[in-house]
C-alpha positions as a Markdown table, in Angstrom:
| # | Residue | x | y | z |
|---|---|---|---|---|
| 1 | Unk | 31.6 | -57.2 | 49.6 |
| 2 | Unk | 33.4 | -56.5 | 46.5 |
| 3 | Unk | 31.2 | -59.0 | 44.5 |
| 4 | Unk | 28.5 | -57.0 | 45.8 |
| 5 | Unk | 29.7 | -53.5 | 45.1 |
| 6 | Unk | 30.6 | -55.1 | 41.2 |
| 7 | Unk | 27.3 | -56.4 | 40.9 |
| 8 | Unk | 25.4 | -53.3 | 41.7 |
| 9 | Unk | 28.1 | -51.4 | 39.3 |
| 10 | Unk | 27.2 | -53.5 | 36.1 |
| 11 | Unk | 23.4 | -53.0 | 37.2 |
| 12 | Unk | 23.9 | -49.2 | 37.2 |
| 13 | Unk | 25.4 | -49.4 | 33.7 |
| 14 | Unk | 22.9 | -51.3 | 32.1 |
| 15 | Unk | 20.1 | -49.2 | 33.4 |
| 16 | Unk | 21.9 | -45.9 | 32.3 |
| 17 | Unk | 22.2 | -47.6 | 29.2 |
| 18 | Unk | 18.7 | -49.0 | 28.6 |
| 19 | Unk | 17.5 | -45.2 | 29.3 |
| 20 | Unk | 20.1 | -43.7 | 26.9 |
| 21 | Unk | 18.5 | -45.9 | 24.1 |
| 22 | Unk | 15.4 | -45.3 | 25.3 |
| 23 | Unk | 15.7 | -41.2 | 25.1 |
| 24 | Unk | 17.5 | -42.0 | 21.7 |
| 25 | Unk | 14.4 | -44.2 | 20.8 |
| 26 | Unk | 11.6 | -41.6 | 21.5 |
| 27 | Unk | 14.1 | -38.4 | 20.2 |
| 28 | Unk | 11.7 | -36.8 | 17.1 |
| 29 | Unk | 12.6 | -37.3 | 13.4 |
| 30 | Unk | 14.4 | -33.9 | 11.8 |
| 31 | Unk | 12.3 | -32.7 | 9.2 |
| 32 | Unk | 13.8 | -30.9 | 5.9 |
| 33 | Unk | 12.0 | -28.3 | 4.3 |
| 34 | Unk | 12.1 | -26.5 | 0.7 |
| 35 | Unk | 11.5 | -23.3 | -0.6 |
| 36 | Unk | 9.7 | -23.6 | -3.9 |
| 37 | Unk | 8.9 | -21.3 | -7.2 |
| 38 | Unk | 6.0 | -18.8 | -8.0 |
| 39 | Unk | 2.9 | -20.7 | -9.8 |
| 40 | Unk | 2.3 | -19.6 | -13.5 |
| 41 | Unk | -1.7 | -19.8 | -12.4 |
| 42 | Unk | -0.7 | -17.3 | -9.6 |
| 43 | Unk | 0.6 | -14.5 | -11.1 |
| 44 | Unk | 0.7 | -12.8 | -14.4 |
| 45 | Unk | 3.5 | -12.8 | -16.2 |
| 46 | Unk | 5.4 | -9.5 | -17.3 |
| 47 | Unk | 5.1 | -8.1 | -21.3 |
| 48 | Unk | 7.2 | -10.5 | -23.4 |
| 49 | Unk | 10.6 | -9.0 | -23.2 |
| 50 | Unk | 13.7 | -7.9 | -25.3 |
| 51 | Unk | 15.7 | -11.0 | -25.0 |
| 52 | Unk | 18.1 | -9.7 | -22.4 |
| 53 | Unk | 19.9 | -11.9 | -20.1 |
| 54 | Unk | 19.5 | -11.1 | -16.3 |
| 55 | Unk | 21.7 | -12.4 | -13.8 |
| 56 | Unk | 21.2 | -12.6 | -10.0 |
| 57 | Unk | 24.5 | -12.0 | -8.8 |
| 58 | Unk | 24.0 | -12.3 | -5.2 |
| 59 | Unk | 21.5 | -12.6 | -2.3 |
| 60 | Unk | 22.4 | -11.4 | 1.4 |
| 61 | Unk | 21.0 | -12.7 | 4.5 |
| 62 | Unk | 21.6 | -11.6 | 8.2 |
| 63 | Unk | 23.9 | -14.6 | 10.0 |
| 64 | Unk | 21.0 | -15.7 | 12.5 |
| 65 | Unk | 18.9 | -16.4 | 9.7 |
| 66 | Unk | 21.7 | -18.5 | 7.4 |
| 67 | Unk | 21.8 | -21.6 | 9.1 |
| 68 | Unk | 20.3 | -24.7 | 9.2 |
| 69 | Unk | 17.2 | -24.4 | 11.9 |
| 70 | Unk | 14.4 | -22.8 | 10.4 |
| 71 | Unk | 14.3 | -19.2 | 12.4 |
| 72 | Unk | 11.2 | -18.0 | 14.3 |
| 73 | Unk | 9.8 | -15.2 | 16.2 |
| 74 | Unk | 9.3 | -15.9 | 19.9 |
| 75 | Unk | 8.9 | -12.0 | 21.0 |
| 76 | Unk | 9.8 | -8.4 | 20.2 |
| 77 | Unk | 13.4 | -9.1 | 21.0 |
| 78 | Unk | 14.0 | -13.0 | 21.2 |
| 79 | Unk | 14.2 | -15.7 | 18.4 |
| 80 | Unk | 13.9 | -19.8 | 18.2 |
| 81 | Unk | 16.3 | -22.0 | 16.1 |
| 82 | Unk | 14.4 | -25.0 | 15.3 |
| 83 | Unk | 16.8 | -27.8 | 16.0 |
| 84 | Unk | 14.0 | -31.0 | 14.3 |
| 85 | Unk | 13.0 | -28.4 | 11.7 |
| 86 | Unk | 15.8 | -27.0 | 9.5 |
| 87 | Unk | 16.3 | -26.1 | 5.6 |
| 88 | Unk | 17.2 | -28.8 | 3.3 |
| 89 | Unk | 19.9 | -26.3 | 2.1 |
| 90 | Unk | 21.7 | -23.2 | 2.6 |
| 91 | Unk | 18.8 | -20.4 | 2.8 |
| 92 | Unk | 21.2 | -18.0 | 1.0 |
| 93 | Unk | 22.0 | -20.4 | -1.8 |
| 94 | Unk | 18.2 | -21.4 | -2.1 |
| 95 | Unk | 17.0 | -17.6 | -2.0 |
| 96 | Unk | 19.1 | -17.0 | -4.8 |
| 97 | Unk | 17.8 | -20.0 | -6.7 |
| 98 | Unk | 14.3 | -19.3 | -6.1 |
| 99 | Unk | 14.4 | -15.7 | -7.0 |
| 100 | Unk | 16.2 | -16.7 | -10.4 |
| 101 | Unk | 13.8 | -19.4 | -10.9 |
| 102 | Unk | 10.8 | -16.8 | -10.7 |
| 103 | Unk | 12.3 | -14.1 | -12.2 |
| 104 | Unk | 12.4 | -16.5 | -15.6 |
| 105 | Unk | 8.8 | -17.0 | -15.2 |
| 106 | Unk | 8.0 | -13.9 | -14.7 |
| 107 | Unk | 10.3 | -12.7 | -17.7 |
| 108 | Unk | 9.1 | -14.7 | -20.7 |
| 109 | Unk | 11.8 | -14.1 | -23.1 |
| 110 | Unk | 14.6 | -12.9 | -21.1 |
| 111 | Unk | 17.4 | -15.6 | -20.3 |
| 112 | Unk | 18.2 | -16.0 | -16.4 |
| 113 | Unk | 21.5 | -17.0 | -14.8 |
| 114 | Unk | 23.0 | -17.5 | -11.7 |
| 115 | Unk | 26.5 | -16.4 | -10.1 |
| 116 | Unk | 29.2 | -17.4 | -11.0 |
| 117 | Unk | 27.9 | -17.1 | -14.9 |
| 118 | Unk | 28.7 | -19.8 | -17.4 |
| 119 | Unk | 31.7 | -19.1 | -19.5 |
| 120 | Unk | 30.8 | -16.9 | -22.7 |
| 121 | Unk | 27.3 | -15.3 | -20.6 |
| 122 | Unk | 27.3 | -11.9 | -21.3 |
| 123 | Unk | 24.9 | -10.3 | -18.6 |
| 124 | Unk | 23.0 | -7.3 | -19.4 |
| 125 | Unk | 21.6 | -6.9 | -15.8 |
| 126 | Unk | 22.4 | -7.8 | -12.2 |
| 127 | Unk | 20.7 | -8.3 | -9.7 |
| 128 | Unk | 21.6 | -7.8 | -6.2 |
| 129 | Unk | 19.1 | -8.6 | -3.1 |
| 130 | Unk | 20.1 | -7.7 | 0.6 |
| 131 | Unk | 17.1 | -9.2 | 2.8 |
| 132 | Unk | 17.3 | -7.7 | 6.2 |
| 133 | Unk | 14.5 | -9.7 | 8.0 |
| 134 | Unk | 12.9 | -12.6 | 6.6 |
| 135 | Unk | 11.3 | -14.4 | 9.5 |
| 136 | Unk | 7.8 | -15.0 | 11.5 |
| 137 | Unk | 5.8 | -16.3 | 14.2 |
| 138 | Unk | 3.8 | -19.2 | 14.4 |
| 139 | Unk | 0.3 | -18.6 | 14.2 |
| 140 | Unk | 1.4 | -15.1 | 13.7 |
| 141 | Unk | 2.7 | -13.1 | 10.4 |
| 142 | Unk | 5.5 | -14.0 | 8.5 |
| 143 | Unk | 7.8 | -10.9 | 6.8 |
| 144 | Unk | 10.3 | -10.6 | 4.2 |
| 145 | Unk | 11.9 | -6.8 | 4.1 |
| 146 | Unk | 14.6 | -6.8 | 1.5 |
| 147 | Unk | 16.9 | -3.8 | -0.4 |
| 148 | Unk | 17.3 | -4.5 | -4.3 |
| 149 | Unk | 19.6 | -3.6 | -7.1 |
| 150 | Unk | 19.3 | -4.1 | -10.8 |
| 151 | Unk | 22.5 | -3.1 | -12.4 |
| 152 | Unk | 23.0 | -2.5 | -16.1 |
| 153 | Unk | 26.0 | -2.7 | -17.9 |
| 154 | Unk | 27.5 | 0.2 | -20.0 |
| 155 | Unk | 25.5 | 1.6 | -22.3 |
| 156 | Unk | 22.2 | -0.3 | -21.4 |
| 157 | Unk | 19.1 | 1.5 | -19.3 |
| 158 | Unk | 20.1 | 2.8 | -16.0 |
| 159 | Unk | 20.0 | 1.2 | -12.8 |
| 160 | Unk | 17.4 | 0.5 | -10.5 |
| 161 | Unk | 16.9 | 0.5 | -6.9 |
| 162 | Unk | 13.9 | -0.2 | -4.2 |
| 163 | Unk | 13.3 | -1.8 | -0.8 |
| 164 | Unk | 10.5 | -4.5 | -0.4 |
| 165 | Unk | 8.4 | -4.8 | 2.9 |
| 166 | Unk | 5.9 | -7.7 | 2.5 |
| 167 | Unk | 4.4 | -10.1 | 5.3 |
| 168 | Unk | 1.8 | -13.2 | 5.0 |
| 169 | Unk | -0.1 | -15.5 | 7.8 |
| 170 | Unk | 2.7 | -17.9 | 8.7 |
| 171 | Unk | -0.1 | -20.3 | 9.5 |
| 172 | Unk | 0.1 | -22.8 | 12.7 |
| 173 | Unk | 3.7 | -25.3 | 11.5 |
| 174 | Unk | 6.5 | -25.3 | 10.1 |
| 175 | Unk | 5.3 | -26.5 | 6.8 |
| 176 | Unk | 2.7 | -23.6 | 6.8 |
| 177 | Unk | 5.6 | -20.9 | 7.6 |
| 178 | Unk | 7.9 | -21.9 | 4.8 |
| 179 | Unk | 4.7 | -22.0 | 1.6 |
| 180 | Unk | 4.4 | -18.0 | 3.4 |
| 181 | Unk | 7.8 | -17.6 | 3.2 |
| 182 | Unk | 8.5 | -19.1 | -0.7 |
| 183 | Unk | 5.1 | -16.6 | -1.8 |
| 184 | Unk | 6.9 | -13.1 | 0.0 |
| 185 | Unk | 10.0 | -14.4 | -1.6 |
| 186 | Unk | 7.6 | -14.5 | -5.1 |
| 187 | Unk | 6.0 | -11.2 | -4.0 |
| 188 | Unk | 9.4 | -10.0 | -3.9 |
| 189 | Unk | 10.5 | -11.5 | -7.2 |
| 190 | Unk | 7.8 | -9.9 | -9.0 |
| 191 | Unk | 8.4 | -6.2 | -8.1 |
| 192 | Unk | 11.9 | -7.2 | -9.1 |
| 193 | Unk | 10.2 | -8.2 | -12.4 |
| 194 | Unk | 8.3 | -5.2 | -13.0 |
| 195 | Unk | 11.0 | -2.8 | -11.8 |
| 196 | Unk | 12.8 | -4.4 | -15.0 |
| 197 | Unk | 9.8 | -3.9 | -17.3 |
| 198 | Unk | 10.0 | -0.6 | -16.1 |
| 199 | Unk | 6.1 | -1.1 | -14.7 |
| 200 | Unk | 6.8 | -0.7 | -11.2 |
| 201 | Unk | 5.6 | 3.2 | -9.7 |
| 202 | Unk | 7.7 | 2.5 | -6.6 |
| 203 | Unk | 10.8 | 1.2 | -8.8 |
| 204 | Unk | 13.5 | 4.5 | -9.6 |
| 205 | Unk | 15.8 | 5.1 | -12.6 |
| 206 | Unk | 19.4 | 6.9 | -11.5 |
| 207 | Unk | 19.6 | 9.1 | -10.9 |
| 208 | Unk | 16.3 | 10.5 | -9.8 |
| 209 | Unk | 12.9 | 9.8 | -9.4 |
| 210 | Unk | 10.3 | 10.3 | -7.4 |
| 211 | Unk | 10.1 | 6.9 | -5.6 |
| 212 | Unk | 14.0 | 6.5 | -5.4 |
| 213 | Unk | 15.2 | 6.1 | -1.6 |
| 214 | Unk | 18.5 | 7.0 | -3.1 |
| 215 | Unk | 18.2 | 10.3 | -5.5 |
| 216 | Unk | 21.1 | 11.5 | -7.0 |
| 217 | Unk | 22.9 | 7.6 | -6.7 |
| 218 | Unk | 23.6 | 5.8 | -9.6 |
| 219 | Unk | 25.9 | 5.6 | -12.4 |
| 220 | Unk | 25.0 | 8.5 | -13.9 |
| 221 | Unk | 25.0 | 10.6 | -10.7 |
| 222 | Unk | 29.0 | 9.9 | -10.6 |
| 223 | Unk | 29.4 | 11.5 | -14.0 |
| 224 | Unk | 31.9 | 15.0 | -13.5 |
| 225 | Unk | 29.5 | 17.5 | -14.3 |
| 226 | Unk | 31.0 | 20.2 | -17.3 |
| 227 | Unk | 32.3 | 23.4 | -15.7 |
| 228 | Unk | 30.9 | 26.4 | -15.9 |
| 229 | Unk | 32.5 | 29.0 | -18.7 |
| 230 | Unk | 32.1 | 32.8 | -17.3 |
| 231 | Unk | 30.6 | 35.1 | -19.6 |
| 232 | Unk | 30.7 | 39.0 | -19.8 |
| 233 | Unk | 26.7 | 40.1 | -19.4 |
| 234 | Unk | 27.6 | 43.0 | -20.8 |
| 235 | Unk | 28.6 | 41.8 | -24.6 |
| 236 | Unk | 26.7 | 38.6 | -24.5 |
| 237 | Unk | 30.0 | 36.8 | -25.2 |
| 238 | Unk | 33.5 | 34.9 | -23.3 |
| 239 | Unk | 35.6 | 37.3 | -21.1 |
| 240 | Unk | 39.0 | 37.3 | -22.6 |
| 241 | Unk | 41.7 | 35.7 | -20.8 |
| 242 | Unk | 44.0 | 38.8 | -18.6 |
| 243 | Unk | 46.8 | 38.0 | -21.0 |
| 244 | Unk | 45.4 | 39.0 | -24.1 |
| 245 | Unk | 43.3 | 42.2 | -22.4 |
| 246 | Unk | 47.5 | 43.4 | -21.6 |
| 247 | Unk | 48.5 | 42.7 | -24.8 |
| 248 | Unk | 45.1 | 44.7 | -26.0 |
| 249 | Unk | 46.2 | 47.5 | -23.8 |
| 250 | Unk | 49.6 | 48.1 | -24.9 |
| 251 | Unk | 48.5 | 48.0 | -28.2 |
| 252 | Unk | 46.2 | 51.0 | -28.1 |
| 253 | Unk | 49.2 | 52.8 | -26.5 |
């Protein structure tokens, strides 16, 4: 009886076992996935410029989107992690790469770092990128919506602000969703660019201009304005101080 009972035991195991490897067997391959660089044949490249160095100081991403599974749209209000399709690094890190990589391609004669700077890099500009959505559906549309900042350092042009809303076919894989998402993340690079170049109608100066989303922000806009001196209308000229219109008064006396 207990020979039996053993015997059927060690049969269990080894079934549950063979089935294991089996599931392990047929389990599909991850697959790792790149962002990669604007093509010079696809874009034009800005005026040479003045030799300045830019530096892409940081780019922000929501937490559901930096991780490792790529990130997809199921619905209005529901999301898929892909757990055999994920980024071959951190999404934040290679966002920041990519945009520095196109932003020296689009700048022909302007120098390009990345945070944390060399030592001795003197940046004249910084660039600061907050994507708020950068995801899509299969089959669907993929969308990259993003708030900017170029900052200049004392005495160099003033900053610049703008907000990027840009989509692309995501096309039927996984493969197909990430070549969309590395051209928005061009598209994106390139207003960047032209902001800089000071070509871009939607790009804004501080303090104000007409396409800034924030007037009145800015360096300059934090400046204490000069107060105002009251003048007599009367004589065209400064009021005297009280004091001095006593002292006038005794005088006369």
């Amino acid at each position: 009886m207990n020979a039996s009972r053993i015997r059927r035991f060690v049969i269990a195991v080894a079934v549950g076992g063979g089935l294991a490897l089996a599931g392990c067997a047929t389990s599909p391959a991850t697959r790792f996935y790149v962002l990669t660089p604007v093509s010079l044949d696809a874009i034009e490249p800005a005026p040479v410029a003045d030799g300045s160095t830019i530096g892409v100081r940081s780019v922000e991403l929501p937490d559901e989107l930096d991780r490792p599974q790529i990130v997809t749209r199921t619905g209005p209000n529901t999301v898929h992690f892909a757990e055999f399709d994920r980024w071959s690094a951190s999404l934040r890190d290679s966002a920041r790469q990519l945009i520095a990589a196109n932003l020296a391609t689009l700048l022909p004669g302007d120098q390009v770092a990345v945070y944390p700077w060399t030592p001795g890099t003197s940046v004249d500009r910084q660039v600061i990128v907050e994507i708020t959505r950068f995801d899509g559906e299969l089959g669907g549309r993929c969308v990259l919506r993003a708030r900017w900042r170029v900052l200049g350092r004392r005495g160099t042009p003033a900053s610049l602000y703008g907000e990027s809303a840009l989509s692309e076919p995501s096309g039927p894989d996984y493969a197909a969703l990430v070549a969309a998402q590395s051209r928005l993340l061009g598209a994106l690079s390139l207003e960047i660019a032209r902001a800089i170049q000071g070509t871009a109608p939607s790009a804004a100066t501080a303090p104000a201009h007409a396409g800034n989303p924030h007037p009145g922000s800015g360096a300059d806009a934090l400046k204490p304005k000069e107060p105002r001196r009251w003048v007599d209308p009367d004589v065209g000229r400064r009021a005297p101080p009280a004091g001095q219109v006593e002292r006038l008064n005794r005088e006369r006396r």
